[in-house]
C-alpha positions in Angstrom: 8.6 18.7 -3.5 9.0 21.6 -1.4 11.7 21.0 1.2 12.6 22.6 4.3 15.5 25.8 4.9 19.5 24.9 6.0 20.2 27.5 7.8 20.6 24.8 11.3 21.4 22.0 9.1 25.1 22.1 10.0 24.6 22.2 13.9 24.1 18.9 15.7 21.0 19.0 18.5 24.4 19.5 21.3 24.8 23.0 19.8 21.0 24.3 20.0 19.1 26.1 22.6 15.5 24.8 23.6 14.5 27.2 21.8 16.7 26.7 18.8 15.5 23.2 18.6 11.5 24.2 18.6 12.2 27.1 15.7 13.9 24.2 14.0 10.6 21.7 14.3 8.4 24.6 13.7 9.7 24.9 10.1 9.6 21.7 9.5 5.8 21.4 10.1 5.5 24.8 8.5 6.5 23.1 5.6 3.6 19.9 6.1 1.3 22.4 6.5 1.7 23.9 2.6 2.0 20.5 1.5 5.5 19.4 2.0 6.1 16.4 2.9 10.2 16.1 4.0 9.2 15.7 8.1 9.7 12.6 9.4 11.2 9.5 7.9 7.4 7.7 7.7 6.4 9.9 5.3 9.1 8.8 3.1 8.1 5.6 1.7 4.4 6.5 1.8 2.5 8.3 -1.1 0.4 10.8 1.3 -0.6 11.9 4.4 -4.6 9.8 4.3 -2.1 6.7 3.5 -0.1 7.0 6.3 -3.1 7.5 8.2 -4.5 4.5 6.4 -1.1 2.4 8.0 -1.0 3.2 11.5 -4.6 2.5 12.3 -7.3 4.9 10.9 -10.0 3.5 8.8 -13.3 4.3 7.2 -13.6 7.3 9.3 -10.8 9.5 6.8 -13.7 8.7 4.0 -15.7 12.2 5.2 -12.5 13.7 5.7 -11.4 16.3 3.0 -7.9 16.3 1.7 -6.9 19.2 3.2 -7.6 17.3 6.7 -5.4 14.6 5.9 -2.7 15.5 3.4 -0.9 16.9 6.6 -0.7 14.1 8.2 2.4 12.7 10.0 1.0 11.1 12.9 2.5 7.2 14.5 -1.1 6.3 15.5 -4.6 6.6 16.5 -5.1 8.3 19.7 -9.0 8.7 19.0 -9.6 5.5 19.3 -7.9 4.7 22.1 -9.3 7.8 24.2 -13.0 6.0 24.3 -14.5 9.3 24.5 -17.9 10.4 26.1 -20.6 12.6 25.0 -19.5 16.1 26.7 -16.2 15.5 27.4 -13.7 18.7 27.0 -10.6 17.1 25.4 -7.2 18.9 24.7 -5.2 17.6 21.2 -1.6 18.3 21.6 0.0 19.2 18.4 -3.1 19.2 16.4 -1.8 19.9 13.3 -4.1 20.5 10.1 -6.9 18.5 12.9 -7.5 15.4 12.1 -7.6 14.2 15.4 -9.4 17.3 16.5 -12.6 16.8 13.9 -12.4 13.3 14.5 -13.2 13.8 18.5 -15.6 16.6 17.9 -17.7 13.8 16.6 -17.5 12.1 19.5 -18.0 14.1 22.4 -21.0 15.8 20.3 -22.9 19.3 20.8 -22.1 19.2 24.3 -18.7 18.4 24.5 -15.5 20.4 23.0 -11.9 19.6 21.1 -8.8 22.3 21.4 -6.1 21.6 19.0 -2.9 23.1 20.5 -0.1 23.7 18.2 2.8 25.9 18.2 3.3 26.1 13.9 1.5 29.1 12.7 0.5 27.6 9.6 -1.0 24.9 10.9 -2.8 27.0 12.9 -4.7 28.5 10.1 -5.0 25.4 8.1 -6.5 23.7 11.1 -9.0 26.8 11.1 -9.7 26.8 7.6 -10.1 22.8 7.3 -12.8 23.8 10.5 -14.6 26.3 8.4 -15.1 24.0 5.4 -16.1 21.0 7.3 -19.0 23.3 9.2 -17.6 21.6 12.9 -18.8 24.0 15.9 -17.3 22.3 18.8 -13.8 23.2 18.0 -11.4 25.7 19.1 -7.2 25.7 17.5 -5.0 27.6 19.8 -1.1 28.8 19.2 1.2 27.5 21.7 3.5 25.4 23.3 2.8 22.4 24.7 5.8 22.5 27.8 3.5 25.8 28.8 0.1 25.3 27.6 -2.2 28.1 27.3 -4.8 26.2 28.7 -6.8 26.8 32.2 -6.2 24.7 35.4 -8.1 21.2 35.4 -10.1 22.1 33.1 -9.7 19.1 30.9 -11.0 15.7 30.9 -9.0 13.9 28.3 -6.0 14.7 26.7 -4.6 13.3 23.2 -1.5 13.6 21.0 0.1 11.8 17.9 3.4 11.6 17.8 4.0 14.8 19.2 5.6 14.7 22.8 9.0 13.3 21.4 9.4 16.5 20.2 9.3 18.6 23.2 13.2 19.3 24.1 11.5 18.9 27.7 9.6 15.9 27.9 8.6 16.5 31.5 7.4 20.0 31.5 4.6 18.7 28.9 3.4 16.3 31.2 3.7 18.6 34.5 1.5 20.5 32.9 -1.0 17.8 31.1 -1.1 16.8 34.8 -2.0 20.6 35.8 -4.8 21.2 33.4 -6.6 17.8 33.4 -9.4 17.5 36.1 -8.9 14.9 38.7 -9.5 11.5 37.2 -9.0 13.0 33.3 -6.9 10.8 31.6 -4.2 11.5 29.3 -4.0 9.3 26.0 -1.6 9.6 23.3 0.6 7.3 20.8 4.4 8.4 20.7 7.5 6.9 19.5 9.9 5.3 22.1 13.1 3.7 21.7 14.1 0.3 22.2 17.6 0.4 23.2 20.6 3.2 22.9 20.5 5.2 19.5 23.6 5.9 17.9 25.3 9.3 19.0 25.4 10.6 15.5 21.4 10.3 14.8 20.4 11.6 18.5 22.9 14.8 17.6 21.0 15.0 13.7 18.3 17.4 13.9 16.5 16.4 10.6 16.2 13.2 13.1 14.9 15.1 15.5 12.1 16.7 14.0 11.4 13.4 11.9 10.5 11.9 15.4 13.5 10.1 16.4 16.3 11.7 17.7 14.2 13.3 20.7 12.1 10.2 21.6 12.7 8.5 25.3 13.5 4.7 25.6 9.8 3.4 26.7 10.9 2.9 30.5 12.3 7.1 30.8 9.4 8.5 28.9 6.8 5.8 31.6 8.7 7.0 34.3 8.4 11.1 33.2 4.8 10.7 33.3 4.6 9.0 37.0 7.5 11.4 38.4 4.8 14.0 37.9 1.9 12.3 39.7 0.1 10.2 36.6 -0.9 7.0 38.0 -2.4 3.7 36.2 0.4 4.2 33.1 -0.2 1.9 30.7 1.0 1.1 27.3 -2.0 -0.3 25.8 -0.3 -1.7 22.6 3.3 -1.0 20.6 4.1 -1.9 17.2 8.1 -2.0 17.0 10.1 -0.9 13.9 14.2 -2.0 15.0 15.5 0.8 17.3 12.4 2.8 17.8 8.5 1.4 18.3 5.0 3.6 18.1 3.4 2.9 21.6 -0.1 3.6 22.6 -0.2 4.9 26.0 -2.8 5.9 28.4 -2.5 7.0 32.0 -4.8 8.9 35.0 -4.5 12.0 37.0 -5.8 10.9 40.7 -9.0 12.0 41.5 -7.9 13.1 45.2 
């Protein structure tokens, strides 16, 4: 199995810039993206990415899905299906990796509507693209870039979606100042993240391999409700959570105001 580089593997998170600590993630997905699979502890005891997919809630619709699509996969849930989306819709996918959740709402929102996939891994970037050109899907478009300063136009969204992404923002808040700045009034933002159920030890919040396996940067369920209100979300929600000792996957949707 291809494995990631060491050169950060003897700092703890204390010791890295923002900036540091996004280099450090996007290597790591670098790595997913030509078929490693060492990012993120769920990938661990599962054979491939379609299974994980398989095991935190996605079903017959993988079956049309070529490996490429799914091999990549290191989501914690289904977004998708919990965005209910509508024929025409325009909806953002933050860190869209190789674009499963990307194909899987172009079907939804049809001719009419349109998916961007957001991501700020190179690779993935043009794996996404590729997987796009094989599967014949139109209505897409993959963009580099970072989700705390999306290169995306002012409300110009209607629904945002993510998979297990936001935890690893170092600045959990700027991603959702500016989900709140490009959705439309009454868009809706819709994602499954991991949270944390109480205080995690020191030593794994400081471990970086932690941190880009979607544990050492994740909020305790009340900060990361509260970041998304603070910045004028309204209706928050978590819809469902399935909990796994310290940390839990939680499906969460909320509402930008309409006025």
């Amino acid at each position: 199995m291809e494995c990631c580089g060491n050169k950060k593997e003897t700092k703890k998170i204390g010791q890295l810039s923002d900036e540091e600590i996004k280099d450090w993630v996007r290597e790591r997905y670098a790595v997913v993206a030509r078929g490693g699979s060492c990012c993120g502890p769920s990938r661990a005891a599962i054979s491939s990415g379609r299974e994980l997919a398989k095991a935190v809630g996605y079903s017959d619709e993988l079956e049309a899905m070529p490996e490429s699509v799914t091999e990549s996969f290191t989501g914690c849930g289904n977004p998708v299906a919990l965005a209910s989306l509508k024929e025409g819709e325009v909806v953002l996918d933050l860190g869209s990796g190789a674009g499963l959740d990307v194909f899987l709402a172009a079907e939804r929102v049809g001719r009419t509507g349109k998916v961007i996939g957001l991501d700020m891994t190179p690779e993935m970037i043009q794996k996404a693209n590729e997987n796009a050109a094989e599967l014949g899907v139109k209505n897409v478009e993959f963009r580099f870039g970072d989700i705390e300063d999306m290169p995306i136009g002012d409300e110009s969204i209607d629904v945002i979606i993510s998979n297990c992404v936001i935890n690893l923002a170092p600045d959990k808040s700027k991603v959702f100042r500016e989900a709140h700045r490009v959705l439309k009034p009454g868009g809706r933002l819709m994602v499954s993240d991991i949270v944390t159920e109480g205080e995690l030890p020191q030593e794994l919040r400081e471990d970086v391999e932690a941190w880009a396996g979607c544990i050492a940067g994740a909020l305790s369920e009340k900060d990361y409700l509260h970041s998304i209100r603070r910045v004028g979300f309204v209706d928050v929600t978590v819809v469902s959570k399935a909990s796994f000792g310290p940390i839990s996957s939680a499906k969460i949707e909320a509402y930008k105001p309409i006025s």
